[in-house]
GUMI-126577 format. One record per atom (N, C-alpha, C): x, y, z; residue in one letter. Coordinates in steps of 0.02 Angstrom, whole numbers, padded with zeros to 5 digits, always signed. Each point is the difference from the previous one (the first is absolute). Example, Ala and Ser with C-alpha at 12.3 -4.5 7.8 and 13.67 -1.06 7.14 Angstrom:
2
+00660-00284+00390a
-00045+00059+00000a
+00045+00060+00000a
-00018+00053-00036s
+00042+00059+00003s
-00039+00055+00037s
//
This chain:
324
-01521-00459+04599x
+00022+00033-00061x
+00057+00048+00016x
+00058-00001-00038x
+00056+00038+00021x
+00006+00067-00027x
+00014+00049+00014x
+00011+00071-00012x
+00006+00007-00081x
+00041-00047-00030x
+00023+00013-00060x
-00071-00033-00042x
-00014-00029+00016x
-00083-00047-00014x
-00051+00050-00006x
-00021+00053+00044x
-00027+00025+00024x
+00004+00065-00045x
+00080+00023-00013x
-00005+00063-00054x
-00024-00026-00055x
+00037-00053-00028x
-00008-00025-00083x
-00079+00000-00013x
-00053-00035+00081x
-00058+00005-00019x
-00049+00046-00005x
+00043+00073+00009x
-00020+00065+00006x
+00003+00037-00043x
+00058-00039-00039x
+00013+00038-00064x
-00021-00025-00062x
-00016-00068+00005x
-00056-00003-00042x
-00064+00022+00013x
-00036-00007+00050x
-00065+00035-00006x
-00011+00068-00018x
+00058+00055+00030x
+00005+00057-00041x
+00002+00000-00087x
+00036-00060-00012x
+00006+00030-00085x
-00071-00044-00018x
-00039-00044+00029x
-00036-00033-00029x
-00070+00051+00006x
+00017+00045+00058x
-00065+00049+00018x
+00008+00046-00066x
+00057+00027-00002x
+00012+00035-00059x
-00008+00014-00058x
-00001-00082-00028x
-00016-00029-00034x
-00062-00021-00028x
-00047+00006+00059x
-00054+00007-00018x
-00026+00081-00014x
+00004+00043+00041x
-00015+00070-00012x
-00006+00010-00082x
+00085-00011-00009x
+00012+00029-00094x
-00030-00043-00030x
-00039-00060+00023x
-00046-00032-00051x
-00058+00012+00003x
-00033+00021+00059x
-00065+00031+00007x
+00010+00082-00042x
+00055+00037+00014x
-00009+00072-00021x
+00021-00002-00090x
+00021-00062-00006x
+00027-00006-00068x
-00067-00022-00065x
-00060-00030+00055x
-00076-00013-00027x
-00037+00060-00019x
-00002+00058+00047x
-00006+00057+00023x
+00004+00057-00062x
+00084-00002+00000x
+00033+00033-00040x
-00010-00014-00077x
+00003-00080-00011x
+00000-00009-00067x
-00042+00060-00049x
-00001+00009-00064x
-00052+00034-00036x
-00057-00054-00009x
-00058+00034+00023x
-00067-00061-00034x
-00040+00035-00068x
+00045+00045-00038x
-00019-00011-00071x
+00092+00035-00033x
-00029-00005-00086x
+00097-00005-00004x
-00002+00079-00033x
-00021+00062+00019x
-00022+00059-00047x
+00061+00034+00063x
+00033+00072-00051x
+00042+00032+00045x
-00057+00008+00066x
-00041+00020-00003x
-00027+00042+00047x
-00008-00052+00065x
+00019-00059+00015x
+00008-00069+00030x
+00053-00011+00018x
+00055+00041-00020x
+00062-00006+00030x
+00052-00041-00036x
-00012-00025-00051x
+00035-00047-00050x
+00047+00044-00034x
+00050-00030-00033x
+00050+00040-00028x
-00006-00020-00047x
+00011-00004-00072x
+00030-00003-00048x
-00073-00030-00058x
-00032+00037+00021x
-00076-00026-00010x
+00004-00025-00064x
+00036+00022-00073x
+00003-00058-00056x
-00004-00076+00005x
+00058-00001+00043x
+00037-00068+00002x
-00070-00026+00051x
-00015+00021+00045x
-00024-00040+00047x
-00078-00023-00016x
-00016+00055-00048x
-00067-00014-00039x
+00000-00074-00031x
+00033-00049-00003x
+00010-00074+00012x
-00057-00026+00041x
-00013+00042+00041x
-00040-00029+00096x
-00061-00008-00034x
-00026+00040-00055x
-00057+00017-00020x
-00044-00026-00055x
+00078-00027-00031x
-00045-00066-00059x
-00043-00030+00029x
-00037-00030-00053x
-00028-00058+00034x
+00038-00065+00017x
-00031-00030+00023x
+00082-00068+00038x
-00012-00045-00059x
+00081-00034-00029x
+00004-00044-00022x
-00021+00021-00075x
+00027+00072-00011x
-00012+00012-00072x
+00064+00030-00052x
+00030+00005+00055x
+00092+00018-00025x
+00024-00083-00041x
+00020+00025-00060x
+00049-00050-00015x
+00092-00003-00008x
+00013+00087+00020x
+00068-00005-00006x
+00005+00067+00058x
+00043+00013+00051x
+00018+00020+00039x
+00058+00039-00036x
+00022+00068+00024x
+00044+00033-00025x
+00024+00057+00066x
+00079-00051-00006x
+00027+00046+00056x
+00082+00044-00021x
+00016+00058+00057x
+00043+00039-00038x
+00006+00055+00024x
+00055+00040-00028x
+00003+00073+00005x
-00022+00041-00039x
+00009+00060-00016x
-00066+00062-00031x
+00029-00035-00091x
+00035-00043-00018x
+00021-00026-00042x
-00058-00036-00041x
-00034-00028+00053x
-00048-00052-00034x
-00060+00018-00006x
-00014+00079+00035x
-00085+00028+00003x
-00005+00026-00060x
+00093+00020-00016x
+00016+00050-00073x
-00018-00041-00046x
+00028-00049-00011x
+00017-00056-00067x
-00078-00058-00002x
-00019-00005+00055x
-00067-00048-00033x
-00078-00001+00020x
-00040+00015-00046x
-00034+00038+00006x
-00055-00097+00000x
-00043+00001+00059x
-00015-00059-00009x
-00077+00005-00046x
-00021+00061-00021x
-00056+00001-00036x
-00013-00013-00072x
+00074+00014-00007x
+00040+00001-00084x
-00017-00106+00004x
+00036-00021+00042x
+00012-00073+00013x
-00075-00059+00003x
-00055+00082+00043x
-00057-00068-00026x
-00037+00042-00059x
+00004+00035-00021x
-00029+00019-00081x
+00019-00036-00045x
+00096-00028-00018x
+00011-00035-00018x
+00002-00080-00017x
-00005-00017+00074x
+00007-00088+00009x
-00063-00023+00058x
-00035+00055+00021x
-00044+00002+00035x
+00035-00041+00068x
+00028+00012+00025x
+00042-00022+00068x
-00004+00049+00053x
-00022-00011+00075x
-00012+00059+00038x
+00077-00002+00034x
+00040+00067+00019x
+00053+00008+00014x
+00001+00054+00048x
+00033+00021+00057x
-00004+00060+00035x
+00070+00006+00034x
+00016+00067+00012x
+00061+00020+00023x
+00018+00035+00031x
+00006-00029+00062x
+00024+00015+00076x
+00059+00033-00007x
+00042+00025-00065x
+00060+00050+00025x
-00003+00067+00057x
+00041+00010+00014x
+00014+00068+00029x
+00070+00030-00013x
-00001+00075+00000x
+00058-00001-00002x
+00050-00007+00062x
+00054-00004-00019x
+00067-00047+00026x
-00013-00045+00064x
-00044-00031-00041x
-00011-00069+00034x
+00033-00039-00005x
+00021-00024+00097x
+00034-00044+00007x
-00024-00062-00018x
+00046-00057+00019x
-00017-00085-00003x
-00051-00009+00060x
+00016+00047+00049x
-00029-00012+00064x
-00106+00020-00003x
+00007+00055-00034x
-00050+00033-00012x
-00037-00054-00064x
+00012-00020-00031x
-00006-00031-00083x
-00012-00072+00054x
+00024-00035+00051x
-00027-00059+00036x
-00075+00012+00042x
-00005+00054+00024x
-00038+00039+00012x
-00074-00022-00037x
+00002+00043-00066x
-00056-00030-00033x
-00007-00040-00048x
+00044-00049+00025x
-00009-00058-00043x
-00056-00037+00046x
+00017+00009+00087x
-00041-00048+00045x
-00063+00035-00005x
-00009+00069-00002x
-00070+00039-00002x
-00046-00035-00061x
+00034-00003-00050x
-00032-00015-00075x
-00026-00082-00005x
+00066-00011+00055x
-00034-00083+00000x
-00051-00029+00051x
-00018+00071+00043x
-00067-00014+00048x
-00058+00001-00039x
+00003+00011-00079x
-00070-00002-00034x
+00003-00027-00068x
+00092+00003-00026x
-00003-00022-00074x
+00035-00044+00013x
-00001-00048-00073x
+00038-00050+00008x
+00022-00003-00089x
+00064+00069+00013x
+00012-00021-00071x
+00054-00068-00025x
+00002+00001-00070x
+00038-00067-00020x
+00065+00034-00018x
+00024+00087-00015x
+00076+00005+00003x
+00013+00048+00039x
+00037+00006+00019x
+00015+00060+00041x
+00075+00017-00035x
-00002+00073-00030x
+00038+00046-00036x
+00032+00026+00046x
+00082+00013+00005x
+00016+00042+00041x
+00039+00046-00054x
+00015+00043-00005x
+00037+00058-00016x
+00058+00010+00040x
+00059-00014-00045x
+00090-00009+00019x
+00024+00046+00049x
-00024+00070-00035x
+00058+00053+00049x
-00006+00013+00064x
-00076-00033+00034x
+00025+00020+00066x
+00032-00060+00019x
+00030-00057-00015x
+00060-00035+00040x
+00061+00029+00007x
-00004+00062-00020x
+00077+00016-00002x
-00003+00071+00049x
-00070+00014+00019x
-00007+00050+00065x
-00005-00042+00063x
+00052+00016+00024x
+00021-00044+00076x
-00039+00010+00049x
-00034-00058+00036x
-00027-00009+00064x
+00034+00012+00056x
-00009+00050+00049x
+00052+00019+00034x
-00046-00048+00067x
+00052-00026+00060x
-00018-00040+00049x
-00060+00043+00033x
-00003+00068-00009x
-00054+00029+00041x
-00053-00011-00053x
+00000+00006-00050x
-00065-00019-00022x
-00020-00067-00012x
+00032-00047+00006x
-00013-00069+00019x
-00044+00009+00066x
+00041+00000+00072x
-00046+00018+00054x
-00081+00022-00011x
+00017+00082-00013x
-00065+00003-00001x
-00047-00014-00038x
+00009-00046-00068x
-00042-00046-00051x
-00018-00055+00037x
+00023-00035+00053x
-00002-00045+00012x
-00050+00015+00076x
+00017+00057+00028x
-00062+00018+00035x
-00040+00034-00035x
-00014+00042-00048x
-00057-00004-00030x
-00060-00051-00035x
+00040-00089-00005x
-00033-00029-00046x
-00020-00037+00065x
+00016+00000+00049x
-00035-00038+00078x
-00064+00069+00019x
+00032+00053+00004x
-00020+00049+00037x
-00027+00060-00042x
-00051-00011-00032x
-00012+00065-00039x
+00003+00063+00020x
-00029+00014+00083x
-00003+00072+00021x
+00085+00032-00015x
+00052-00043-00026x
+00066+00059-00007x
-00021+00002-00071x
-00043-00013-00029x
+00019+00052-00051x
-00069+00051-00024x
-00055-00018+00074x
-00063+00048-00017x
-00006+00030+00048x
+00067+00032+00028x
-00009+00030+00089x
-00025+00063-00017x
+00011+00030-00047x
-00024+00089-00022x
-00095-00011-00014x
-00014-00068+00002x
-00071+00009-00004x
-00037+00029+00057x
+00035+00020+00035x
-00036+00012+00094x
-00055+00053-00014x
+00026+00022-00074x
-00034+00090-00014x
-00058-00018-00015x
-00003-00028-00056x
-00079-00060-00024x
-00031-00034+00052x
+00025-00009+00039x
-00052-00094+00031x
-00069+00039+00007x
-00046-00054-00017x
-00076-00005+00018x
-00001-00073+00055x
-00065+00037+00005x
-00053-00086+00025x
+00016-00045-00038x
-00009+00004-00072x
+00024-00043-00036x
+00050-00039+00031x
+00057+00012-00003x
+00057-00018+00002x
+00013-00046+00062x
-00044+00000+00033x
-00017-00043+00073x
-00008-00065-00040x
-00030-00025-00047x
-00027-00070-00016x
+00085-00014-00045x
+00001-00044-00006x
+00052-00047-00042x
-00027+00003-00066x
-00038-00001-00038x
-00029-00025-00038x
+00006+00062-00062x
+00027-00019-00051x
+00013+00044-00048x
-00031+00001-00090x
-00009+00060-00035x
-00051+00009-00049x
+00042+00029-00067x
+00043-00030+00002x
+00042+00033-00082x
-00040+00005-00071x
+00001+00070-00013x
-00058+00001-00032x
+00040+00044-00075x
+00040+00028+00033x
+00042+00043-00080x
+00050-00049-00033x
-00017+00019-00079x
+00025-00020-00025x
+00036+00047-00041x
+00049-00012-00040x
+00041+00060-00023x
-00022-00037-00087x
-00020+00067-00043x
-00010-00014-00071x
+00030-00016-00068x
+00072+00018+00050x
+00056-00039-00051x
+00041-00065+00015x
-00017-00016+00049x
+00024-00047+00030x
+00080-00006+00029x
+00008+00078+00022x
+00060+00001+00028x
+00054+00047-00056x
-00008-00016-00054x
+00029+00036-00054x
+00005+00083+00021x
+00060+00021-00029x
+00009+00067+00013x
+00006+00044-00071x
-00059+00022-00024x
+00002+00016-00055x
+00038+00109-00040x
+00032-00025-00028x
+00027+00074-00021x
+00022+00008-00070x
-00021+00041-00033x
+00015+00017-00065x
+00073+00054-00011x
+00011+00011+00076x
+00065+00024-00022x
+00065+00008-00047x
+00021+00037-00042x
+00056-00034-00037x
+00085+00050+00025x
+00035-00040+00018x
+00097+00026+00018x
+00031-00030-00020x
+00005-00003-00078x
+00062-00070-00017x
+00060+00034+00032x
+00023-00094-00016x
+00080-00019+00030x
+00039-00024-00062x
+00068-00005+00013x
+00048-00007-00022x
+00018-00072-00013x
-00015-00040-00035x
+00006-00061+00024x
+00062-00025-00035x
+00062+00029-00028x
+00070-00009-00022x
+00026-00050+00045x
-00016+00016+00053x
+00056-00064+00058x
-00055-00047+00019x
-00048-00011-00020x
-00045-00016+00032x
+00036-00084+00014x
-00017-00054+00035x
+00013-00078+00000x
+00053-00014-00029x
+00048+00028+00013x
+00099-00027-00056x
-00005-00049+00072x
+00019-00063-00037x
+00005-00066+00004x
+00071+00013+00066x
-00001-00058+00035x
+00076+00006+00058x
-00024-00046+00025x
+00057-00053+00048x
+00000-00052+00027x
-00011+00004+00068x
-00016+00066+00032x
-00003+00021+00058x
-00045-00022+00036x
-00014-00002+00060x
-00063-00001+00036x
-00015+00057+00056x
-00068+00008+00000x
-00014+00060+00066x
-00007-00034+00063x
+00014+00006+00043x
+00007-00017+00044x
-00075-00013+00032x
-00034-00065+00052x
-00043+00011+00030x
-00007-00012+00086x
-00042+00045+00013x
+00023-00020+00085x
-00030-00066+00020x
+00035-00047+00043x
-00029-00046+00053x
-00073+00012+00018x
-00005+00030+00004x
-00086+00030+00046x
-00045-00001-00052x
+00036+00053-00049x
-00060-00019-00059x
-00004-00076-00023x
+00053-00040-00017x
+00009-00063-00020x
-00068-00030+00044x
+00002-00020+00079x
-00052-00027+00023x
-00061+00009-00004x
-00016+00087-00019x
-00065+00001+00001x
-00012+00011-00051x
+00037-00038-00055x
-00033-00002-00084x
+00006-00105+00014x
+00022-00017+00039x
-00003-00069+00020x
-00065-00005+00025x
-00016+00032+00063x
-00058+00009+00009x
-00074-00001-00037x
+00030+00060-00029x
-00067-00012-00053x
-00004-00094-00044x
+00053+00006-00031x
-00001-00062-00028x
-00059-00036+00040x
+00043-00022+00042x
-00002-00043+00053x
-00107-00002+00008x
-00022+00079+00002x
-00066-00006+00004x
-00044-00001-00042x
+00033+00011-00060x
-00028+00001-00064x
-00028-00094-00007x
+00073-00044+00016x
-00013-00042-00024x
-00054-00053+00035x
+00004+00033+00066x
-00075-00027+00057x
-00064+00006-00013x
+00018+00065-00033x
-00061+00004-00021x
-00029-00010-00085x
+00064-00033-00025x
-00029-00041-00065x
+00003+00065-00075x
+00054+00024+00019x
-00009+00057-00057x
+00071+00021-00021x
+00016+00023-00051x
+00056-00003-00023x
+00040+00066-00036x
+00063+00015+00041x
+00008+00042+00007x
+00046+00038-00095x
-00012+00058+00015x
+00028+00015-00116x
+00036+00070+00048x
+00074-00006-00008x
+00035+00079-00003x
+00015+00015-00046x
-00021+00076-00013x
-00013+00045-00044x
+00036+00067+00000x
+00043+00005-00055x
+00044+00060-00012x
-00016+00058-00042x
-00073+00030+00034x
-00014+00047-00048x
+00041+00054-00034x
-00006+00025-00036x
+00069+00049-00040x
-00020+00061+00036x
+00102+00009-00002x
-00021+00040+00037x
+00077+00043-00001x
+00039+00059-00005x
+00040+00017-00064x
+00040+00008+00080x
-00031+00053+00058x
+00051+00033+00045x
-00001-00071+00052x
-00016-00054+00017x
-00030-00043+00060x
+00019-00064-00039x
+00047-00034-00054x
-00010-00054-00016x
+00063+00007-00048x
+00056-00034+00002x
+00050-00030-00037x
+00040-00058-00002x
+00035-00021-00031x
+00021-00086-00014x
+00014-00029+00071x
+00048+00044+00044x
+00013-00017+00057x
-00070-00038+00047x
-00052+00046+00004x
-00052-00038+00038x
-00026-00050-00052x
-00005-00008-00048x
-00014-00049-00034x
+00006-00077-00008x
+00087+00014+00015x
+00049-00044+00006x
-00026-00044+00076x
-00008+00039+00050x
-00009-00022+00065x
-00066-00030+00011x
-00072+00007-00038x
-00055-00005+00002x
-00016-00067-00041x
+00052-00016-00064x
+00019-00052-00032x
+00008-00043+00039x
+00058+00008+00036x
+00032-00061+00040x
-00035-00027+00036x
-00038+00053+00053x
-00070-00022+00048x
-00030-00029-00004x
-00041+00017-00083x
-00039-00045-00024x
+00009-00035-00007x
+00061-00059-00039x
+00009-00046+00005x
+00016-00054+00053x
+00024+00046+00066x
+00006-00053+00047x
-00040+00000+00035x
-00044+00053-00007x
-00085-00007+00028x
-00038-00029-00008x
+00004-00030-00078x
-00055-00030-00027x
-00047+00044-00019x
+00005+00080-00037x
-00050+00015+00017x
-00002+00039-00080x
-00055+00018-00035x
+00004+00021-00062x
+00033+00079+00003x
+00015+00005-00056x
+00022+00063+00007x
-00003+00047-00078x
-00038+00054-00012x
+00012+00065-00066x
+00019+00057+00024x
+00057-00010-00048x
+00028+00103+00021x
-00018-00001-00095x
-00036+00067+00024x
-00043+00031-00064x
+00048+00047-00022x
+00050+00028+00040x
+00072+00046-00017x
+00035-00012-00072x
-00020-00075-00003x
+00053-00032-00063x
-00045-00036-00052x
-00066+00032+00024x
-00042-00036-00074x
-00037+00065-00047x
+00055+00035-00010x
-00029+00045-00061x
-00016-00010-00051x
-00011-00062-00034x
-00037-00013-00055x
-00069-00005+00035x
-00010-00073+00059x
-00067-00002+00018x
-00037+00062+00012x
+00033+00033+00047x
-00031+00066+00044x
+00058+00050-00021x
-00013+00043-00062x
+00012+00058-00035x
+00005+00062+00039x
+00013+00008+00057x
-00001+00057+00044x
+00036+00051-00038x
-00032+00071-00025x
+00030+00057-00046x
-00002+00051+00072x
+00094-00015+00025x
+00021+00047+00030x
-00006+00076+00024x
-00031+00028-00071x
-00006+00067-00005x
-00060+00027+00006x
-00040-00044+00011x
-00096-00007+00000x
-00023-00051+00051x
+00041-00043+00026x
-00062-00055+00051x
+00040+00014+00062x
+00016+00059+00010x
+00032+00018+00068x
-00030+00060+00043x
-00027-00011+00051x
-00029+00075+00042x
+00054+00020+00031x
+00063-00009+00009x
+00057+00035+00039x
+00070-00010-00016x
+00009-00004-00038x
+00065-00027-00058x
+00020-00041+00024x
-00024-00068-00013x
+00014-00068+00029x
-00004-00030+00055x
-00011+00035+00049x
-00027-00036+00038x
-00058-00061+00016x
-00052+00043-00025x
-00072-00047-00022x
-00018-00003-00052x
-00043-00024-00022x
-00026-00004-00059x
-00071+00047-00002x
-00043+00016-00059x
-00052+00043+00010x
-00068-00045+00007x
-00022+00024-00035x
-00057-00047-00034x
+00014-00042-00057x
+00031+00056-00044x
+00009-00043-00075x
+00039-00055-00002x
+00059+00003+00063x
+00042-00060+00022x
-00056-00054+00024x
-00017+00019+00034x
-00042-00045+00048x
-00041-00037-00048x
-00032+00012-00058x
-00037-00030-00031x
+00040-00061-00037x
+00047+00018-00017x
+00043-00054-00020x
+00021-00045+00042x
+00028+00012+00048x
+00010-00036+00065x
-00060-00054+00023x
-00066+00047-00005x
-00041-00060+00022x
-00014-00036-00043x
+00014+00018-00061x
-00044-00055-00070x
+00062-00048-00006x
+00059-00004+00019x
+00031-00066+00034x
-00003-00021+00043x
+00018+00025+00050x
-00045-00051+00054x
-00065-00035-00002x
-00038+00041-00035x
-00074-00049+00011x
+00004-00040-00052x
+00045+00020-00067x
+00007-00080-00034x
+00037-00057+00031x
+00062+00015+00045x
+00027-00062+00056x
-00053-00014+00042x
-00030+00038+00024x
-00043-00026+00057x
-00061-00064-00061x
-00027+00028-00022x
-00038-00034-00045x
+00043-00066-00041x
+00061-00028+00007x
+00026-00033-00044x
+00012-00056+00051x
-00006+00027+00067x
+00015-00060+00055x
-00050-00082-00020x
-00083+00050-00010x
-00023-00051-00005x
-00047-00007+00077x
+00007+00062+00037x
-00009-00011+00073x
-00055+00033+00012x
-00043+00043-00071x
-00052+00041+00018x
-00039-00004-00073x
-00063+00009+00029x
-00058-00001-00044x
-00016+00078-00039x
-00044+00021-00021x
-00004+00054-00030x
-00078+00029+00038x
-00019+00037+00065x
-00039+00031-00002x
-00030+00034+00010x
+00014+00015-00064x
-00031+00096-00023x
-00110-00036-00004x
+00010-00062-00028x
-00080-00006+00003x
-00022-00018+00063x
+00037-00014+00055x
-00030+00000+00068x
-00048+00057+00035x
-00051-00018+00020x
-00045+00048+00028x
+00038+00038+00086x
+00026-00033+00014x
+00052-00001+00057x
+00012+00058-00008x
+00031+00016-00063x
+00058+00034-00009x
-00022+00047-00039x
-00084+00039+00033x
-00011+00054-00075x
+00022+00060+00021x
+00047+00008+00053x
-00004+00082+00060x
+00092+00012-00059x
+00031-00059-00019x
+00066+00012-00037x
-00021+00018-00062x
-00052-00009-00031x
-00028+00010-00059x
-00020+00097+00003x
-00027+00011+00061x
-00003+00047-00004x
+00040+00054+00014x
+00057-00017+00044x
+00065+00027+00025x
+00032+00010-00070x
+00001-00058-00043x
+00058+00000-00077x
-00062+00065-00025x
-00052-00028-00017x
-00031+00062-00051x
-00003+00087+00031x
+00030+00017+00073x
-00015+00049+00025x
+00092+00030-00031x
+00037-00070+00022x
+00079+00039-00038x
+00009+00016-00059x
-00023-00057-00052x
+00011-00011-00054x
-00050+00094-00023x
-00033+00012+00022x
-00030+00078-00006x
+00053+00047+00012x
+00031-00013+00060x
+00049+00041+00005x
+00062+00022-00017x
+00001-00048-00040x
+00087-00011-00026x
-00007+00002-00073x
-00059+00009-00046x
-00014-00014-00064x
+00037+00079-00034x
-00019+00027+00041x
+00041+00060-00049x
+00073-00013-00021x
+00036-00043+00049x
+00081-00007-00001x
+00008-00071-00037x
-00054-00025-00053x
+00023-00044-00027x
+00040+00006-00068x
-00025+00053-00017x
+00063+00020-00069x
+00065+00018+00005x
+00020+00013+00068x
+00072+00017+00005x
+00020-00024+00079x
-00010-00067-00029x
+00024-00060+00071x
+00068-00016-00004x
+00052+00055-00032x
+00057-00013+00010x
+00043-00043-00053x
-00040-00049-00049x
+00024-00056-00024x
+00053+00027-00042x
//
C-alpha cells in the first residue's frame, strides 16, 4: 500500500469515526419529548410531533405571516378539515423544509400550503450548510441541551406528547390600522428571487410530490410585506412550476380585509378579525378540492372539538366588532 493509499485511508476512517460520534451524540442530544422544557424551539410549530399520526389533512408552512392570517380551528369548525401550522417567524425555505420532513414522520397530509413571503427572504450559503447538517445531524441544532440531559436522554427512543391548542395559530385582537391608498397598484415588474431559494422551493416540490401531496402557494394579505412586484414573480413560478397558486392581496371582494380594523400593526399582519376571513376562504378552497371528508363527527377527533369550544369561549366577546 503506497503512502498516498495509506493517508486517503486515514482520512476516511477519521471522518467515518466522526461520523459516527455526531450520530451517536446526535441520538443523545435529540429532544425525547417536544415541550420547551426538552429543549425544542418553537414549541407551536413543532407541537405537530404530538398529534396523533396520520390525522393532519393540510400542512401549513411559512413566516409569522401565516400563524397571523390562518387560524386552522376557524377551518375545522367550518368544513371540519384538520389543518396545522408550522409557521415561524422569518422563516426561511430552509427551516419551512425542515418541518415539512418532521410532519411527514407522522402525517401524511393531502396539501401542503406554503405561504409566499418567505421566498423572497434569501437563503444565505451558510445557512444552507448548516440546514443540511442539521437535517443529517441533529446535535447542531440541540447542542445547548447539555444543560437538560437526563438518563433519559441515553435511550433513542422518543415520547411527543404536547400538543399546542390552536394548532399553531397566533391569536391577537390587536387593532393599528394601515393606510391602504398604495396598497397593490398594478406594474409589470418583477421582485427578484434568489437561486438558493429557487432550489429549495424545488426541493420542497420535489418532496411534496414523493410523498403524494400537493403543494397550494398562498399570498396572505398583507399591506407592508406584499405588492404587485412579488406577485408578478410568484405568478410566473407558478406557472412554470406547475404549481397552484392564491394571492388573497387582490381578492377583496372574496376576503374583505377592513384595513383600519383587521390589522394588529398597520399592515403588516392581520389580527384576528383578518384572520377569520382569511380562514373561511381557505377552508372553502380546501373543501372544494374534493380531497377531504368532513370530521367534526369523528370520535378521533373529539380533543379539536374541545380545543374549538375552549376558543370559541374565548373570542366570543370580540364577535360584535370583528372588524367587518
Amino acid at each position: 500500500m503506497t503512502d498516498t493509499m495509506k493517508k486517503a485511508l486515514k482520512c476516511v476512517l477519521f471522518i467515518a469515526g466522526l461520523a459516527g460520534i455526531l450520530f451517536v451524540l446526535s441520538l443523545v442530544f435529540y429532544p425525547k419529548n417536544n415541550e420547551k422544557e426538552d429543549g425544542i424551539i418553537d414549541v407551536a410549530a413543532n407541537a405537530i410531533l404530538g398529534e396523533p399520526e396520520n390525522t393532519i389533512d393540510v400542512l401549513i408552512i411559512g413566516d409569522s405571516e401565516s400563524i397571523n392570517s390562518i387560524n386552522p380551528l376557524r377551518i375545522w369548525e367550518q368544513q371540519g378539515i384538520a389543518s396545522y401550522c408550522c409557521g415561524t417567524s422569518l422563516q426561511l425555505l430552509s427551516y419551512s423544509e425542515y418541518f415539512l420532513h418532521q410532519a411527514f414522520k407522522s402525517q401524511s397530509p393531502k396539501i401542503v400550503v406554503l405561504e409566499t413571503n418567505e421566498i423572497f427572504r434569501q437563503v444565505t450559503l451558510d445557512d444552507l450548510l448548516l440546514h443540511q447538517l442539521e437535517m443529517v445531524f441533529p446535535l447542531f441544532s440541540f447542542h445547548s441541551r447539555w444543560k437538560v440531559l437526563s438518563f433519559r436522554d441515553i435511550s433513542p427512543n422518543v415520547d411527543f406528547t404536547h400538543m399546542d391548542e390552536e394548532k399553531g395559530y397566533y391569536f391577537s385582537t390587536v387593532i393599528r390600522g394601515a393606510d391602504d391608498s398604495e396598497y397593490m397598484k398594478e406594474t409589470s415588474e418583477e421582485e427578484p428571487i434568489a437561486a438558493i431559494n429557487m432550489f429549495y422551493l424545488r426541493r420542497i416540490r420535489s418532496f411534496c410530490k414523493e410523498k403524494g401531496a400537493r403543494i397550494v402557494l398562498v399570498s396572505t394579505p398583507s399591506i407592508v410585506n406584499w405588492d404587485y412586484r412579488k406577485h408578478n414573480s410568484i405568478k410566473r413560478i407558478s406557472e412554470e412550476e406547475g404549481l397552484e397558486f392564491i394571492d388573497m392581496n387582490l381578492m377583496r371582494e372574496e376576503i374583505p380585509i377592513d384595513w383600519s380594523k383587521d390589522t394588529r400593526d398597520g399592515g403588516d399582519h392581520v389580527n384576528y378579525f383578518g384572520a377569520e376571513k382569511v380562514s373561511a376562504y381557505l377552508g372553502k378552497y380546501l373543501s372544494g378540492t374534493g380531497l377531504f371528508e368532513n370530521r367534526r363527527s369523528d370520535p378521533a377527533y373529539a380533543q379539536w372539538e374541545v380545543n374549538l369550544k375552549d376558543f370559541n369561549k374565548r373570542t366570543e366577546q370580540y364577535k360584535s366588532g370583528n372588524g367587518s
